[in-house]
KOLLUM-737103 format. One record per atom (N, C-alpha, C, O): residue number from 0; x, y, z; residue in one letter. Coordinates in steps of 0.1 Angstrom, whole numbers, plus 2048, in hexadecimal, padded with zeros to 3 digits. Atoms other than C-alpha are relative to their C-alpha. Layout:
! KOLLUM-737103
 lose   u   v   w gumi
  NUM   X   Y   Z    a
...
! end
This chain:
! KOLLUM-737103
 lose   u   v   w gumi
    0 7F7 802 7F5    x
    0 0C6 A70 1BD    x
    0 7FF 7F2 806    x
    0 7F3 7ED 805    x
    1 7FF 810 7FE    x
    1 0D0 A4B 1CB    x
    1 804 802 812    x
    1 80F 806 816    x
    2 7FB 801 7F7    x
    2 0CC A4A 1EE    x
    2 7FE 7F3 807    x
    2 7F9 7EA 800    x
    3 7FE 80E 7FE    x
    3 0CF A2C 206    x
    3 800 807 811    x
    3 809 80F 814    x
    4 7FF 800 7EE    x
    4 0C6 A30 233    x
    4 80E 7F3 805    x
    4 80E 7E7 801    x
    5 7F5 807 7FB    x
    5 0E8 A20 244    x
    5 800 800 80D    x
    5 802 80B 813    x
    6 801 801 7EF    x
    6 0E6 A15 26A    x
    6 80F 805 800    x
    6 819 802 7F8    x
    7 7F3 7FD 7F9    x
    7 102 A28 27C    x
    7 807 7F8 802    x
    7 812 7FB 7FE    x
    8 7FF 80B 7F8    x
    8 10A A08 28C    x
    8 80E 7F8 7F0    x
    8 81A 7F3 7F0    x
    9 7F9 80B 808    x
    9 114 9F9 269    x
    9 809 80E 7FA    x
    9 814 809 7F8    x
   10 7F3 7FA 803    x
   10 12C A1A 25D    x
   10 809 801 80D    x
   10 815 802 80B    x
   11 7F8 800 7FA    x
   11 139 A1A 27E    x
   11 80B 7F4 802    x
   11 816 7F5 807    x
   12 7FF 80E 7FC    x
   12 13F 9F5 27F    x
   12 80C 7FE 7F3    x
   12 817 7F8 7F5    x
   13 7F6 803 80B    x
   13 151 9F5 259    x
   13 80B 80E 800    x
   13 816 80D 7FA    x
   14 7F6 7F6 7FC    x
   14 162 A16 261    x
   14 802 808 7F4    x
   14 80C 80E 7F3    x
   15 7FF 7FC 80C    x
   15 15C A23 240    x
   15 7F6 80D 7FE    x
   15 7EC 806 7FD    x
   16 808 7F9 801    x
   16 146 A41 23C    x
   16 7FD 80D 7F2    x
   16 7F8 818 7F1    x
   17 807 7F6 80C    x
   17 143 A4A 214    x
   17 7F5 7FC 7FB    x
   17 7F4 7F0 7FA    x
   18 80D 800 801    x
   18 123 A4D 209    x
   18 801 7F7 7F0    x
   18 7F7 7F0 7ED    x
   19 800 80C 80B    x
   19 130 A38 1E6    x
   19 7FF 7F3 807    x
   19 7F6 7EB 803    x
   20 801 80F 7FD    x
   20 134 A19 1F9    x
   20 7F1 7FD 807    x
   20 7F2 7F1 80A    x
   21 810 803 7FE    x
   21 111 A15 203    x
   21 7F4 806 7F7    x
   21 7E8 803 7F8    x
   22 809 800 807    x
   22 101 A22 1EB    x
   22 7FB 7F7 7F3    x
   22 7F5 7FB 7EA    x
   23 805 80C 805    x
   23 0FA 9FE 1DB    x
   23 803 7F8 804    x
   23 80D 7F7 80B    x
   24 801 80A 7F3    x
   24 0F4 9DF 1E6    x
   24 80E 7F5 802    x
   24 81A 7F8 7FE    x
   25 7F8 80D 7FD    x
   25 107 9BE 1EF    x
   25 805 7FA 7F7    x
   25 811 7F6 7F5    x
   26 7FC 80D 80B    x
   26 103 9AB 1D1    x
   26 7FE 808 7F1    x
   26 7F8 803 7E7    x
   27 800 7F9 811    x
   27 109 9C5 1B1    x
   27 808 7F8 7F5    x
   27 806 7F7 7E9    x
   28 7F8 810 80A    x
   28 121 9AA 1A4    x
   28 7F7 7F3 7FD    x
   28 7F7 7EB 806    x
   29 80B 80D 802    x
   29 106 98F 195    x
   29 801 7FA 7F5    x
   29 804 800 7EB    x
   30 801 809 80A    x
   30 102 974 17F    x
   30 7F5 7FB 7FD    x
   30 7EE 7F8 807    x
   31 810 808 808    x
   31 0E3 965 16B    x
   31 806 7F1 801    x
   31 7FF 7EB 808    x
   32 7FA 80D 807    x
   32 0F8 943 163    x
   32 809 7FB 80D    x
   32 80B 7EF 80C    x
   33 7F5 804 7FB    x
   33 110 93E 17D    x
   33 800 801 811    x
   33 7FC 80C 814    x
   34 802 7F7 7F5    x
   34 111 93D 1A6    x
   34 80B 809 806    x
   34 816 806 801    x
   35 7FB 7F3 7FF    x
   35 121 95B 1B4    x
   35 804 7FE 814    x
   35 7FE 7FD 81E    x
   36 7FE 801 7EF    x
   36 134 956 1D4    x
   36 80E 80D 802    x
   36 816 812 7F9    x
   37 7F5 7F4 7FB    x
   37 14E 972 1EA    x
   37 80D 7F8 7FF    x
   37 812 7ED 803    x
   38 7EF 806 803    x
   38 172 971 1DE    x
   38 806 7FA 80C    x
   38 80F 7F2 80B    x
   39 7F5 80A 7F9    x
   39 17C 967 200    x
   39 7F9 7EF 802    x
   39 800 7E6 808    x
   40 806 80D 801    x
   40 165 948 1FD    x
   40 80C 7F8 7F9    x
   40 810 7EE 7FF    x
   41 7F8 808 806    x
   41 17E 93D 1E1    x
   41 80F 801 7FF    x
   41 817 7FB 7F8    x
   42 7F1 7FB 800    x
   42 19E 94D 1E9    x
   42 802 7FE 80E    x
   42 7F8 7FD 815    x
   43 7F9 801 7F6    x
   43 1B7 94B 207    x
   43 80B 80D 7FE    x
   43 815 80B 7F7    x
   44 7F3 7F6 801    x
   44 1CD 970 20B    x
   44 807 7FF 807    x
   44 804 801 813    x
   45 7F3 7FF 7FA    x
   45 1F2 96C 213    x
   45 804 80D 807    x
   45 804 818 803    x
   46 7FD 7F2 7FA    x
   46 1FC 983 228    x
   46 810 802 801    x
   46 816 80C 805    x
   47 7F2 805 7F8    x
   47 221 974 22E    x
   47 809 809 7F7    x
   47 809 80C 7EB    x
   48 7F6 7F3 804    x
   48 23B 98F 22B    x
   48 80D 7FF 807    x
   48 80D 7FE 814    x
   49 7F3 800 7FB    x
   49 261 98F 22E    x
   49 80A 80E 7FD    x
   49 807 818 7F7    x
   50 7F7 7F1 801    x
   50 281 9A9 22F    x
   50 808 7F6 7F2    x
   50 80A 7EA 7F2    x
   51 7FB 808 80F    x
   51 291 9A1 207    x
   51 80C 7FD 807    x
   51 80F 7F2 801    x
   52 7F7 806 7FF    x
   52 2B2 99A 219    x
   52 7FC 7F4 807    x
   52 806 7EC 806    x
   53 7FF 80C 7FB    x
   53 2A4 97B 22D    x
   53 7F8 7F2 7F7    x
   53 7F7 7E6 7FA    x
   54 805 809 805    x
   54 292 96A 211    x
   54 80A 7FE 7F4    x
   54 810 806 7ED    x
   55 7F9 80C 80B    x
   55 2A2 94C 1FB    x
   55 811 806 7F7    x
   55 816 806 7EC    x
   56 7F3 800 803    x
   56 2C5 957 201    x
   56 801 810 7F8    x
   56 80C 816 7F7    x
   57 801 7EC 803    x
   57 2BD 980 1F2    x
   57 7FE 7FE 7F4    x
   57 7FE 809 7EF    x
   58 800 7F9 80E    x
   58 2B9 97A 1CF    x
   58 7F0 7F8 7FD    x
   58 7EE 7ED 802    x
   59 80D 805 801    x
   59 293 974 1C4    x
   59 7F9 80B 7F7    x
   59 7FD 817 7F7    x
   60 807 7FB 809    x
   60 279 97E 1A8    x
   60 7F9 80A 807    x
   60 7F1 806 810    x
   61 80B 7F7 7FA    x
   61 268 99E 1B2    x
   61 7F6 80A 7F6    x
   61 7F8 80E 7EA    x
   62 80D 7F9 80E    x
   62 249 9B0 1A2    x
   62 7FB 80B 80F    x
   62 7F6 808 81A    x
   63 807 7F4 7FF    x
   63 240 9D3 1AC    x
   63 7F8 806 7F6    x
   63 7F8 805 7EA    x
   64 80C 7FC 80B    x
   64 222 9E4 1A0    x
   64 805 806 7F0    x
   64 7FC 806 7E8    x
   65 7FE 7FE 80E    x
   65 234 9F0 17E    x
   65 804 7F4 7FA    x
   65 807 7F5 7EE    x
   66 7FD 80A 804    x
   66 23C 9CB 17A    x
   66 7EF 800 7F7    x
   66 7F2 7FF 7EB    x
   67 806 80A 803    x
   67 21A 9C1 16F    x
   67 7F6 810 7F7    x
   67 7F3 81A 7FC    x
   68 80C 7FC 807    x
   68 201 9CF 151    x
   68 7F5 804 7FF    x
   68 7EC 7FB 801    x
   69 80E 7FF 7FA    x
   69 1E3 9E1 154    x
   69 7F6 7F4 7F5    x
   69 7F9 7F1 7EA    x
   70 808 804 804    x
   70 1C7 9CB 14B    x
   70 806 7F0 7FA    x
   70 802 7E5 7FF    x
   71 7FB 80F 801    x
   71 1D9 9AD 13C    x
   71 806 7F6 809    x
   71 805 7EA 80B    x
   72 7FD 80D 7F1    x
   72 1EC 9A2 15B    x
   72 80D 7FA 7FB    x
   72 813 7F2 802    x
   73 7F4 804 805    x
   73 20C 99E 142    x
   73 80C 805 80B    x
   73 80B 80F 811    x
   74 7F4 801 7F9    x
   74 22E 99B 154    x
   74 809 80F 7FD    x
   74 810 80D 7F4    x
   75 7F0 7F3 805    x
   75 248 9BE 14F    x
   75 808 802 805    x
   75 809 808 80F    x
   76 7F5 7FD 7F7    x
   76 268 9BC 154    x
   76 803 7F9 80C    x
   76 80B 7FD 815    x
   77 7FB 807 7F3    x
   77 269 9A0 170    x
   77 80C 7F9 7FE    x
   77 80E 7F2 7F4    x
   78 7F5 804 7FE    x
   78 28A 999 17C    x
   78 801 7FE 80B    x
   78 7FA 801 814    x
   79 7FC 808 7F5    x
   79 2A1 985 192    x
   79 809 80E 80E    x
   79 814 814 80B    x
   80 7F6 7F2 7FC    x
   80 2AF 9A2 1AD    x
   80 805 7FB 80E    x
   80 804 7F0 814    x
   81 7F9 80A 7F3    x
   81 2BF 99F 1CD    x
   81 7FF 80C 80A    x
   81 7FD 817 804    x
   82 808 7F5 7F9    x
   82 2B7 9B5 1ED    x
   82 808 80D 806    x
   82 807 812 811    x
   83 7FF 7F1 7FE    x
   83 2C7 9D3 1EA    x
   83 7FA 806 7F3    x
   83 801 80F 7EF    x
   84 809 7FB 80A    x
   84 2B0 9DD 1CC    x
   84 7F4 7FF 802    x
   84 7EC 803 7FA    x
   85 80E 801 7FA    x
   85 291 9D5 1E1    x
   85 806 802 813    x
   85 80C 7FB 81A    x
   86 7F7 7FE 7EF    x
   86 29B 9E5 207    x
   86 7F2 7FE 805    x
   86 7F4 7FC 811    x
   87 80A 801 7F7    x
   87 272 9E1 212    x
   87 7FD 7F3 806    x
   87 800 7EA 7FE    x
   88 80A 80D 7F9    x
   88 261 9C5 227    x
   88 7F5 7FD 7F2    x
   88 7EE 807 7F1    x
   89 801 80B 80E    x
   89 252 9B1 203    x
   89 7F3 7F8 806    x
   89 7F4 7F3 811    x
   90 806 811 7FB    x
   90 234 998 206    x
   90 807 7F2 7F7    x
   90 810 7F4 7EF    x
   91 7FB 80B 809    x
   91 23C 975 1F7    x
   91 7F6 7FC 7F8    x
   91 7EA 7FA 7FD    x
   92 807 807 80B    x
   92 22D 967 1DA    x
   92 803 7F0 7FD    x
   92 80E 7EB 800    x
   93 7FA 80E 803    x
   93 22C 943 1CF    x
   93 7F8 7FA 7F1    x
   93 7ED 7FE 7EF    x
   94 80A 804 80C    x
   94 21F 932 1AB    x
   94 7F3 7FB 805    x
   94 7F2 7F2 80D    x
   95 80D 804 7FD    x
   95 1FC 92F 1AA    x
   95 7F6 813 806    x
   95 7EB 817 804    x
   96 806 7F6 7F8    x
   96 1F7 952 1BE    x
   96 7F9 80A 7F2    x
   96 7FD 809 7E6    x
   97 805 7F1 809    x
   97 1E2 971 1AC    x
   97 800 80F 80F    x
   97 7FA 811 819    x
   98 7FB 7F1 7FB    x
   98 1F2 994 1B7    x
   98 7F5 808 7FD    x
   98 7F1 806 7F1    x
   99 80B 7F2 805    x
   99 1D5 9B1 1B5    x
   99 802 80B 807    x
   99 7FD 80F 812    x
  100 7FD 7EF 7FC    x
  100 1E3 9D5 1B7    x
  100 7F6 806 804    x
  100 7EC 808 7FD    x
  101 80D 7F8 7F7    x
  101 1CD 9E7 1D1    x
  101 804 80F 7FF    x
  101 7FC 818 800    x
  102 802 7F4 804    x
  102 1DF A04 1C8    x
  102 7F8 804 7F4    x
  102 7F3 7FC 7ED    x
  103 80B 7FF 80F    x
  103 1CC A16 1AB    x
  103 7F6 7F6 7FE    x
  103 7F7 7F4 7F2    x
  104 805 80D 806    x
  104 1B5 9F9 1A7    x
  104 7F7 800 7F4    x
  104 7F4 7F6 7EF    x
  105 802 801 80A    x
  105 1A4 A06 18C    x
  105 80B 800 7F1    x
  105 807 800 7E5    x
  106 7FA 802 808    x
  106 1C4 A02 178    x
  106 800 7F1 7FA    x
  106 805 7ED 7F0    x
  107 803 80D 802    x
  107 1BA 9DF 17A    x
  107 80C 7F6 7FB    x
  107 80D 7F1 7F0    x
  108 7F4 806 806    x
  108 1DE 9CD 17B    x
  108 7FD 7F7 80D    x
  108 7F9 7FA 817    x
  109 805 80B 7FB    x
  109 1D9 9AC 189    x
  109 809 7F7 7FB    x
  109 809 7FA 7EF    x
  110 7F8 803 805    x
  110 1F3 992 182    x
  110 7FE 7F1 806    x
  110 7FA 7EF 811    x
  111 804 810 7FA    x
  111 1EF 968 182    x
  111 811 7FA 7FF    x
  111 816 7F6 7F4    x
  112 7F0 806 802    x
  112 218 95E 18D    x
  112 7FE 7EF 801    x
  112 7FA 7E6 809    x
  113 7FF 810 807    x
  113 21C 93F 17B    x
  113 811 805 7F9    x
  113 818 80F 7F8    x
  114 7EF 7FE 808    x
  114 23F 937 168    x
  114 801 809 7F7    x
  114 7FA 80C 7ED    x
  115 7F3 806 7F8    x
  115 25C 942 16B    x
  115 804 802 80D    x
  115 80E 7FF 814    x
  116 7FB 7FF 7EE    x
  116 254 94F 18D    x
  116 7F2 7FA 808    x
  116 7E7 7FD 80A    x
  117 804 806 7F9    x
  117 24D 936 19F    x
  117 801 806 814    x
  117 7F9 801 81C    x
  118 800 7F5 7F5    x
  118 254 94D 1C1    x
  118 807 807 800    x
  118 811 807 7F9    x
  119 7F9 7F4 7FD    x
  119 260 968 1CE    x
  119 7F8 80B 803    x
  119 7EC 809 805    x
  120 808 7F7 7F7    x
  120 256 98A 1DA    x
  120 7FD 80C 7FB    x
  120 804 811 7F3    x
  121 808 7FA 80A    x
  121 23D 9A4 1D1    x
  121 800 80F 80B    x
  121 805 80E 817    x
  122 801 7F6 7F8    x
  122 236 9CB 1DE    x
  122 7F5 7FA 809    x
  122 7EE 7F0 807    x
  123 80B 801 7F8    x
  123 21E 9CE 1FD    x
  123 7F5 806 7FA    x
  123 7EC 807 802    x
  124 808 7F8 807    x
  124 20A 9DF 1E6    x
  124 7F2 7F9 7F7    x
  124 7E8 7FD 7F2    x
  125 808 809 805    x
  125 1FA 9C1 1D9    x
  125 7FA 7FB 805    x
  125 800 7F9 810    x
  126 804 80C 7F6    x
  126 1E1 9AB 1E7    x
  126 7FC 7F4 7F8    x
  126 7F5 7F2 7EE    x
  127 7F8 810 809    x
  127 1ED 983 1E1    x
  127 7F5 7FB 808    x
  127 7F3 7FC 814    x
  128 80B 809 7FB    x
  128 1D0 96E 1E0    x
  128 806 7F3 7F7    x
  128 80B 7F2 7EC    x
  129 800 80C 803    x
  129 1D2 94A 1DD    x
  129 7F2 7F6 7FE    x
  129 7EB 7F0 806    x
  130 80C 80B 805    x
  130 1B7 936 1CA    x
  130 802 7F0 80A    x
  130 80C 7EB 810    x
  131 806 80B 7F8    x
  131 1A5 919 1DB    x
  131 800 7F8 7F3    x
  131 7F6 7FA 7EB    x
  132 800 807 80F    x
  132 1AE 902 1BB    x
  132 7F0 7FA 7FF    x
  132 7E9 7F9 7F5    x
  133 80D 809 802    x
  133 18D 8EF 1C5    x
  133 7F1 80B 7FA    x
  133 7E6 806 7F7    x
  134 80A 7F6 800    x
  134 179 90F 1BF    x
  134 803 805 7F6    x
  134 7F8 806 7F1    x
  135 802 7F0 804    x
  135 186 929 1A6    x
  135 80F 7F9 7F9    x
  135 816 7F2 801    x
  136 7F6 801 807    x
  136 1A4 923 18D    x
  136 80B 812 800    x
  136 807 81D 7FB    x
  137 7FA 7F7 801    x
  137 1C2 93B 192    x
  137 800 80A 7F4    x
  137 801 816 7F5    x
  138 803 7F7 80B    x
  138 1BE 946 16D    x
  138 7F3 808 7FC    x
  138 7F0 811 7F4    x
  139 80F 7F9 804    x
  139 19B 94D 16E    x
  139 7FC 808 809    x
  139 7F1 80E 808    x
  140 803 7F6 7F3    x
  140 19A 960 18D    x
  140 807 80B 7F9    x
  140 7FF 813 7F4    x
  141 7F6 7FA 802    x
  141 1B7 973 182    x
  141 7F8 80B 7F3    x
  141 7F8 817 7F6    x
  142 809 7F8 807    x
  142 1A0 982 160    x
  142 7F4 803 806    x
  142 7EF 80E 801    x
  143 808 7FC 7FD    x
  143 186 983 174    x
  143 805 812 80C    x
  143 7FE 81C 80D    x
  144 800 7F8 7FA    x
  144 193 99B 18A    x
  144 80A 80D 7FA    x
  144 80D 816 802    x
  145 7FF 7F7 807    x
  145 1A1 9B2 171    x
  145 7F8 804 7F8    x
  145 7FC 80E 7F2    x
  146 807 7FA 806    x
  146 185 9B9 160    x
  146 7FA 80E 805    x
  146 7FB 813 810    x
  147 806 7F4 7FB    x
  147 174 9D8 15E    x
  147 7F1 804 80A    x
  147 7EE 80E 80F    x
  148 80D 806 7F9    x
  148 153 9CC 16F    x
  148 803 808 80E    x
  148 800 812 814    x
  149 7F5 802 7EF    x
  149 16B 9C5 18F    x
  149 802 80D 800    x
  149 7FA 813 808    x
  150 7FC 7F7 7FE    x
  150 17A 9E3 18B    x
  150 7F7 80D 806    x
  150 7FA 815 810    x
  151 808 7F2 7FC    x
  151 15C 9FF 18D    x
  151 7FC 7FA 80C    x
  151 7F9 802 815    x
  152 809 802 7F6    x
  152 14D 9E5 1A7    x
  152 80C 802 80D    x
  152 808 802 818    x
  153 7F8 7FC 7F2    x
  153 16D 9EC 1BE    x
  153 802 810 7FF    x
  153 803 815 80B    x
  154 802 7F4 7FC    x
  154 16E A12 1B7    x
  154 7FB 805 80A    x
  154 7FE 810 80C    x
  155 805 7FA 7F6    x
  155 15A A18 1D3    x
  155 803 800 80B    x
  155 7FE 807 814    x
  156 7FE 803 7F2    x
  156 16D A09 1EC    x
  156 810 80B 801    x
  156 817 80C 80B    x
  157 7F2 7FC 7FE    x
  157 18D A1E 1E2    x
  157 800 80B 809    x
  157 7F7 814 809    x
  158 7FE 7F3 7F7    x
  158 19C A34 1FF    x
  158 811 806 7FF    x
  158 81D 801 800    x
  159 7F4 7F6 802    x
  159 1B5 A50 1F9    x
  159 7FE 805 7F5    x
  159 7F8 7FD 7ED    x
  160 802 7F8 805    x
  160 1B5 A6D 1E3    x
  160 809 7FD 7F5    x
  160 805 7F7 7EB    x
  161 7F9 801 806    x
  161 1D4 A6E 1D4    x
  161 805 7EF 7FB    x
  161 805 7ED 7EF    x
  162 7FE 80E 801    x
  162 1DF A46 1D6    x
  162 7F3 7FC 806    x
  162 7F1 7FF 811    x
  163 80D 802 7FE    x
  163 1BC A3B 1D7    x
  163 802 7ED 7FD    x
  163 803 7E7 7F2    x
  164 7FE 80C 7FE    x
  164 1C2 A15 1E6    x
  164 7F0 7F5 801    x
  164 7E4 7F9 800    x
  165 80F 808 7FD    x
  165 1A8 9F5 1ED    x
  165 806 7F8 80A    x
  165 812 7F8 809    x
  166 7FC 806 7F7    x
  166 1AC 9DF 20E    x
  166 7FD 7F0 7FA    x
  166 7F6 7EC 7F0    x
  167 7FD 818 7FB    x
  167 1B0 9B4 211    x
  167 7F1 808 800    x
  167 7EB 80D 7F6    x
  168 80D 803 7FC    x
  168 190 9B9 220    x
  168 7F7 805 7F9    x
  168 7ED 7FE 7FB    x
  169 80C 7F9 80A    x
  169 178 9CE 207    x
  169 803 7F3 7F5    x
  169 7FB 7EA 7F3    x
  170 7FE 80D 80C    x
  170 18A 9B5 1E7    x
  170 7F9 7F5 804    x
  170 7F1 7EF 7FD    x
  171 808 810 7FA    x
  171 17F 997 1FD    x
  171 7F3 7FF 7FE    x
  171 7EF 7F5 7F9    x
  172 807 801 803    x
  172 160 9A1 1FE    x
  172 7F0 803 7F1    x
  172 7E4 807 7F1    x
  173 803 7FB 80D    x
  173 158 9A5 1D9    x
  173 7FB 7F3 7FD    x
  173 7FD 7EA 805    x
  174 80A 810 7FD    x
  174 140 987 1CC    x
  174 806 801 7EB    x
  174 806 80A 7E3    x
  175 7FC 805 80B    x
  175 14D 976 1AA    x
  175 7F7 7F6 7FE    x
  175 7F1 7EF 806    x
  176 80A 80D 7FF    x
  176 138 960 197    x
  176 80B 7F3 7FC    x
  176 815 7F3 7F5    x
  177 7F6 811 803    x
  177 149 93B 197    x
  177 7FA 7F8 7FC    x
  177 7F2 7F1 803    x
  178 809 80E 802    x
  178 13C 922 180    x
  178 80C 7F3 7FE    x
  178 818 7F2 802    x
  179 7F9 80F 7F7    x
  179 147 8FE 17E    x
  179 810 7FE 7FA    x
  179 812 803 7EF    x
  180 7F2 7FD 805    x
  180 16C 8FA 177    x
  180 802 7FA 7EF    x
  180 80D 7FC 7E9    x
  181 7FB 803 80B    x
  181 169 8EA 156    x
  181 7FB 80B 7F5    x
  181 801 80B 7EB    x
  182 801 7F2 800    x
  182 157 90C 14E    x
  182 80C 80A 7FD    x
  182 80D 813 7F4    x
  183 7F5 7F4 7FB    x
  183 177 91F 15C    x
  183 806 7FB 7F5    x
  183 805 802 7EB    x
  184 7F6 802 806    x
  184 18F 90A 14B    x
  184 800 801 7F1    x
  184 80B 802 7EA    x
  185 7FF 7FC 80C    x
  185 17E 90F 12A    x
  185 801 80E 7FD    x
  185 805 811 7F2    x
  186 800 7F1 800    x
  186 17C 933 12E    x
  186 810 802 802    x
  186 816 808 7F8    x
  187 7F0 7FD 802    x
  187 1A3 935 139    x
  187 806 7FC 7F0    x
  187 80D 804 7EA    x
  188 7FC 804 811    x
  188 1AA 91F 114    x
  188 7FD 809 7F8    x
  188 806 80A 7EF    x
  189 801 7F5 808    x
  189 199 93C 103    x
  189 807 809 803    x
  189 80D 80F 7F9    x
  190 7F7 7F4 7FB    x
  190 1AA 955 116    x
  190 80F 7FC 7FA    x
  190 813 806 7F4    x
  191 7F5 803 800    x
  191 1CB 945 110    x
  191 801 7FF 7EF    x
  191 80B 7FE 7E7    x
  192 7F8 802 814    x
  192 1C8 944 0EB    x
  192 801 80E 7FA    x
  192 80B 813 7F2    x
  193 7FF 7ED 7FE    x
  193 1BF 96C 0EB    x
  193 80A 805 807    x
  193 80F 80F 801    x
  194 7F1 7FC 7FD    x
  194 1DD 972 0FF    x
  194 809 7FA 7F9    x
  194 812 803 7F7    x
  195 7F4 804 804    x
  195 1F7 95C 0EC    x
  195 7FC 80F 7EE    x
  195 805 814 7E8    x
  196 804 7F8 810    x
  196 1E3 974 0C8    x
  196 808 810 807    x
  196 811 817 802    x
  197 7FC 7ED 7FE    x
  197 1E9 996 0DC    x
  197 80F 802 804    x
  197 812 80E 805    x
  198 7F2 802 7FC    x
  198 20D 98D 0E7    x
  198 807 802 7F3    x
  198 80F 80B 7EE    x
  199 7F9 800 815    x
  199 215 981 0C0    x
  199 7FD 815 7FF    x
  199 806 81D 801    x
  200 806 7F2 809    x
  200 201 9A6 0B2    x
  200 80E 807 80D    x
  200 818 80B 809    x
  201 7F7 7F2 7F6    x
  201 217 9BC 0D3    x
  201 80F 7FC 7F6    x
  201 815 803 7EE    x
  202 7F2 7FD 807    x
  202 236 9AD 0C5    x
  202 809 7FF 7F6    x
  202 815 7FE 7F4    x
  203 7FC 7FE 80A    x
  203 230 9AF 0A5    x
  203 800 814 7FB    x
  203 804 819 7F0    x
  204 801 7F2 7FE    x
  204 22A 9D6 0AC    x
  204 80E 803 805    x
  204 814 80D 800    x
  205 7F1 7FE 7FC    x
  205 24F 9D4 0BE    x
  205 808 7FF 7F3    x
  205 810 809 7F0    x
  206 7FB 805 809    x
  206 25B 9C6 0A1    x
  206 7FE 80A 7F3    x
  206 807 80B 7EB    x
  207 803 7F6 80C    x
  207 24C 9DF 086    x
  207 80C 80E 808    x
  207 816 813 805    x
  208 7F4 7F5 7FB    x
  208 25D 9F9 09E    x
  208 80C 7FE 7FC    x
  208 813 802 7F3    x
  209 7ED 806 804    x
  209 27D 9EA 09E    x
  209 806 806 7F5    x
  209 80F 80E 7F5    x
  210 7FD 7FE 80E    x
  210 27D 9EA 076    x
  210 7FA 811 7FC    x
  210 7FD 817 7F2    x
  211 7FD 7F0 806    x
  211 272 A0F 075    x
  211 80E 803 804    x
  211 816 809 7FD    x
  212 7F5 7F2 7FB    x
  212 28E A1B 08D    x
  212 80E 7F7 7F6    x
  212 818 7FE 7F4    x
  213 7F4 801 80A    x
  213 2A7 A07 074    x
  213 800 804 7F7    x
  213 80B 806 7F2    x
  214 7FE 7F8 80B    x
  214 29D A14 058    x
  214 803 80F 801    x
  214 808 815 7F7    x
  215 7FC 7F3 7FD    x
  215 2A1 A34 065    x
  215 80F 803 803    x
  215 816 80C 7FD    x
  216 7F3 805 7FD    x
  216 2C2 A2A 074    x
  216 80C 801 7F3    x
  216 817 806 7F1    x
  217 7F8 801 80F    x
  217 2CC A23 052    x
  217 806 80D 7F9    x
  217 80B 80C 7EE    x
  218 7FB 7F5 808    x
  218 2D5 A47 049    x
  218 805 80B 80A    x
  218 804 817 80A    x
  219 7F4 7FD 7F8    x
  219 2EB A4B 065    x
  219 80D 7FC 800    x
  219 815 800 808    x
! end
């Protein structure tokens, strides 16, 4: 059994009282090679939220949580819509931002908006962090926080049963390791050549489909 003494002072203080979130320490996210600082060290979260009829004239790119991929962070289905097809209060997004679905968060859909949406507006469901370019590369944050590492290490903070969510403030305080950006940028170049391979192979899997359902087709 794993137990752990917790001053009243400090559950009463974070308002949180499951016996998962304290039962390990501060720093379970670590690195041998790299130093390891808290996401809000290197990030800035947007909070800025509009009604979809008052932004950029009503028609604008929007991404709700079935927009975006578990695990890869690939795009689905983003389109241009206009605001009677989105009636909620929206945050805004802008290029450069990384979206991280607090719902489910072990589904691990995390999304780095780069082109062709350069802005527009996302569910409240997300939380839009903005990289400190000087710190942390949008693309390398963006894998980093989909992994499955991230993922078990925020299980603990999820609250609710059924929609089992994560707050701004638990994500913020999650510690990433950051090494030096020419590090990052070679690690995103690998990444980027493994995503253009797994894009080709998905749609060459569309494509084998296709040519079954016509051959089948064919004796109609």
């Amino acid at each position: 059994m794993i137990s752990r003494i917790v001053p009243l002072k400090k559950l009463s203080d974070a308002g949180r009282w499951r016996a998962a979130v304290y039962l390990h320490g501060d720093d379970d996210i670590v690195s041998t090679k790299y130093t390891v600082k808290a996401l809000a060290d290197v990030v800035q979260e947007s909070t800025t939220a509009t009604s979809p009829s008052e932004f950029r004239g009503g028609r604008f790119y929007y991404i709700g949580l079935e927009h975006v991929e578990p695990i890869t962070g690939d795009p689905i289905d983003v389109a241009i819509v206009g605001p009677g097809e989105v009636r909620s209060r929206s945050k805004v997004f802008k290029r450069g931002d990384v979206l991280f679905a607090r719902l489910r968060p072990y589904l691990r859909k995390v999304l780095l908006v780069e082109e062709p949406f350069m802005e527009g507006l996302c569910s409240t469901e997300f939380i839009v962090l903005r990289p400190r370019s000087t710190s942390v590369s949008a693309s390398f944050l963006r894998a980093l926080l989909s992994s499955r590492l991230v993922a078990e290490h925020l299980g603990r903070f999820q609250a609710g049963a059924a929609l089992p969510r994560i707050s701004a403030k638990d994500l913020l305080t999650l510690k990433i390791p950051v090494p030096k950006k020419t590090i990052q940028d070679a690690t995103v170049a690998r990444l980027e050549k493994l995503k253009h391979k797994r894009q080709a192979i998905k749609q060459q899997l569309i494509d084998l489909a296709d040519e079954q359902e016509n051959i089948i087709n064919g004796f109609f």
